[in-house]
N, C-alpha and C positions, 0 to 999 in steps of 0.2 A: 204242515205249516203251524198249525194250533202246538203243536207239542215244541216247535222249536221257539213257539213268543212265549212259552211257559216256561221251558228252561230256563231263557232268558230272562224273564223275570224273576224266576229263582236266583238267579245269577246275581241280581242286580240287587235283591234283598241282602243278601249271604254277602256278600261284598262291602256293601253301605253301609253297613252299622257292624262294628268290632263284636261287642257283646251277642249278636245272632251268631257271627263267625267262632267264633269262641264256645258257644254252645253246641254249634252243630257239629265245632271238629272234636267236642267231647261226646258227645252223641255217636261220632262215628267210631270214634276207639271204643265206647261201650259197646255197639254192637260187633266191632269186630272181634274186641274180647271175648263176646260171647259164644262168638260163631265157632273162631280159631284156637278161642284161650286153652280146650278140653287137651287138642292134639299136640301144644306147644310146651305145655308146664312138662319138671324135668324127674318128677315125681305123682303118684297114684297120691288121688287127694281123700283115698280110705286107707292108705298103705301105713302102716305105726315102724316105727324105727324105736332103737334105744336108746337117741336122742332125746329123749322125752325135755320138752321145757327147755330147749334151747336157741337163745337169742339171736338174732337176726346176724346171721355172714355169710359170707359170699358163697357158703354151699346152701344155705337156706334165707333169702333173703328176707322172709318175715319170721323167719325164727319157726321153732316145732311147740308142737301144745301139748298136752298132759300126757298122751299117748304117742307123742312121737312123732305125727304127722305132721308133714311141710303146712304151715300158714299160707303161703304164698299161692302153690297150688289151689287150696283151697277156695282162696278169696277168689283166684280166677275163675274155676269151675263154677265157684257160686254165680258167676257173671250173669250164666244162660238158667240157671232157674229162676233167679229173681225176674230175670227182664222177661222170662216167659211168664210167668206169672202175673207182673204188671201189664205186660200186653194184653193176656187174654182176659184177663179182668175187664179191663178199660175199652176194650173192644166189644166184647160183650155187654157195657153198661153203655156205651155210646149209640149201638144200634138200638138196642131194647127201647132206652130212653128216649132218643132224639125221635122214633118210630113214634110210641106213646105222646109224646110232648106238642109232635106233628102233629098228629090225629085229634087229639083234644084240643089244642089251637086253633086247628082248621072248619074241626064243626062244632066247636063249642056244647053247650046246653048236658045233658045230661053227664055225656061220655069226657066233661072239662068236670065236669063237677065230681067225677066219681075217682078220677088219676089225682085229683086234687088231695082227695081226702087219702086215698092210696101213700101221696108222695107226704103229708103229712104225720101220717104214723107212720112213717119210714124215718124222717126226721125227728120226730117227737124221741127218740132213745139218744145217746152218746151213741155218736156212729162204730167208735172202737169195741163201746160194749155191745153194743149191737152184732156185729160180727165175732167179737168172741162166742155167743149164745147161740149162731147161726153155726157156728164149726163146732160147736162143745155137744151140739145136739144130735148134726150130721155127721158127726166124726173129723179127726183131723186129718185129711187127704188133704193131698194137691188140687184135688178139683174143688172140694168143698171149699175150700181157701179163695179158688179164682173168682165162685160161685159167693159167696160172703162178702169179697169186697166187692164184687160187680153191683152186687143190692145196694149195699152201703153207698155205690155211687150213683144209682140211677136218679135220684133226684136232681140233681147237677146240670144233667142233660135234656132231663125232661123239662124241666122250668125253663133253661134257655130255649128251649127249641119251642117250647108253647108261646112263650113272650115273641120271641122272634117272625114265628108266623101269625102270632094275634096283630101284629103290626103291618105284615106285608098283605093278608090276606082278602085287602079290598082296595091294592094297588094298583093302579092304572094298567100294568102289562099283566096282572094275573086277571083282569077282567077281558082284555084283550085275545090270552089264551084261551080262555072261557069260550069268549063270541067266535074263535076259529074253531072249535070243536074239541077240545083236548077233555079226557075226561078229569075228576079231582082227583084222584090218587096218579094222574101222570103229573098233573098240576105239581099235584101237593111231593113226591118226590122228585119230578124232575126239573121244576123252576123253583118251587118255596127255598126247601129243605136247603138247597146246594147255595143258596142267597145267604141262609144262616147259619154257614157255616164256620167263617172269620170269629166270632166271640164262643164258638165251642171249639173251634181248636185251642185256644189259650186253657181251657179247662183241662182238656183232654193233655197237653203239658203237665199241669198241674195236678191231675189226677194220677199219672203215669207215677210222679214223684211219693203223693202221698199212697200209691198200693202196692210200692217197693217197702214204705212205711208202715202201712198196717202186714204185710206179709212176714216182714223180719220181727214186728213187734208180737205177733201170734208167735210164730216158733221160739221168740224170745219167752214167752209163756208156757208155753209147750202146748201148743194149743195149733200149730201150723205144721210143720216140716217136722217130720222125725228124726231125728238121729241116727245115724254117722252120716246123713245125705247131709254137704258140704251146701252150705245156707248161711248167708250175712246174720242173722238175727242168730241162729244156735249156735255161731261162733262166739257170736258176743256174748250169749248166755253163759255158755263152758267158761269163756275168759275172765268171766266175771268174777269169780271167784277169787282167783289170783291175783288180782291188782294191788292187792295188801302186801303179796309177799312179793313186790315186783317186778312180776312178768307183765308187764304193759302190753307189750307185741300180742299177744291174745286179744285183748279189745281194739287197740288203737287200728290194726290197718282192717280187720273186716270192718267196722264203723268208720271209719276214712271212705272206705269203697263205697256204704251206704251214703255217708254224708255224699259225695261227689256225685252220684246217683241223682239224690233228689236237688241238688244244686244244678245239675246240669238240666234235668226236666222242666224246675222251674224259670231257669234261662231262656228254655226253647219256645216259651211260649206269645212270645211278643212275635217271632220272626215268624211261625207258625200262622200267626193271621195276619201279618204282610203277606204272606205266601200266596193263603186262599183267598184274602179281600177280593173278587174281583173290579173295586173300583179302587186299589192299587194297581191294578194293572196298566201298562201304557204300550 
């Protein structure tokens, strides 16, 4: 019964406002591209032909890059690493964070005062630079990558989720659970946390957008993804070049892909806390 007043309410969000609808049905083509795009494209998006540098037609519809390989291919395969990489990033800095944020909100005094100064010199750098010096150091792996921007976002989550239970933390029904026996840590994750969650999904949106951004913008450096692995950021690196002697198709549609990416993330993030508000719920 619970799970069917929640579809429903999903329903009823997703419906009522255009711009949620619109988000989420970009949303779902990005994940199905990513899921399906590998098996569908009509060429190997490592495979070089002697097309090399040819513009967009109906046998290649983003045109071929210096070496000959399908753009279009490409841009699709990249689908599922970027959005792997933005997930597990963002997933990883969401539980870390909002855990941390919890904890130091909930018993304050030393262990508030110690993530504090933590989430401070985390902050205290340019976050980009920051994560460049965190992969330059680690090495450029994919994991290092998910691990660099997950740092780079953990303050995010840990400040809201501190503020959010600094406010509920001496709320009439969490003293209520108190006086029936519950211990703090069922408290603290199974009534605080899930209360504060509506104003970190709108981050966790936003952050999804901005670690498809710093991912494509490392391997744009070369500092992320290696090459020949088909990645939004080293397309647009390779394509860069070109743009003088007009081959556009190189930059334009893998940064299309990015742009729609972080367009659709930051979309999602309004409808995302309709979703979990539960006093939007009816």
């Amino acid at each position: 019964m619970a799970n069917s007043s929640f579809l429903g309410h999903v329903h009823y969000v997703v419906t009522s406002n255009p711009v949620t609808l619109m988000a989420m049905t970009l949303f779902a083509i990005i994940v199905l591209t990513a899921i399906l795009g590998p098996s569908l494209v009509a060429y190997d998006p490592l495979a070089t032909t002697s097309q090399a540098l040819e513009p967009p037609t109906w046998q290649h519809w983003f045109g071929t890059d210096h070496l000959g390989r399908d753009v279009f291919s490409r841009v699709v395969v990249a689908t599922r690493l970027d959005l792997m990489i933005s997930v597990s990033a963002v997933l990883l800095s969401f539980v870390v964070g909002a855990s941390l944020g919890g904890i130091a909100g909930y018993w304050g005094g030393w262990l508030d005062s110690t993530l504090g100064r933590m989430l401070d010199t985390i902050m205290a750098f340019p976050l980009f630079v920051l994560a460049m010096g965190i992969v330059a150091a680690s090495g450029n792996t994919i994991q290092n990558v998910v691990i660099a921007t997950a740092i780079i976002n953990l303050p995010f989550y840990a400040r809201v989720a501190r503020a959010e239970v600094v406010v509920r933390r001496q709320s009439g029904w969490v003293l209520a659970a108190q006086l029936a026996g519950n211990g703090p840590w069922r408290i603290l994750f199974g009534r605080v946390l899930p209360n504060a969650l509506p104003p970190m999904m709108v981050q966790i949106s936003l952050n999804m957008g901005w670690a498809i951004l710093n991912a494509a913008g490392l391997s744009f450096i070369g500092l992320g993804v290696r090459a020949p692995t088909a990645e939004w950021g080293i397309m647009v690196a390779e394509g860069a070049g070109y743009i003088v002697s007009g081959e556009w198709w190189l930059v334009i549609f893998p940064g299309g892909a990015l742009m729609l990416a972080v367009f659709t993330f930051n979309l999602l993030g309004d409808g995302l806390r309709d979703i979990f508000d539960p006093q939007r719920r009816t």
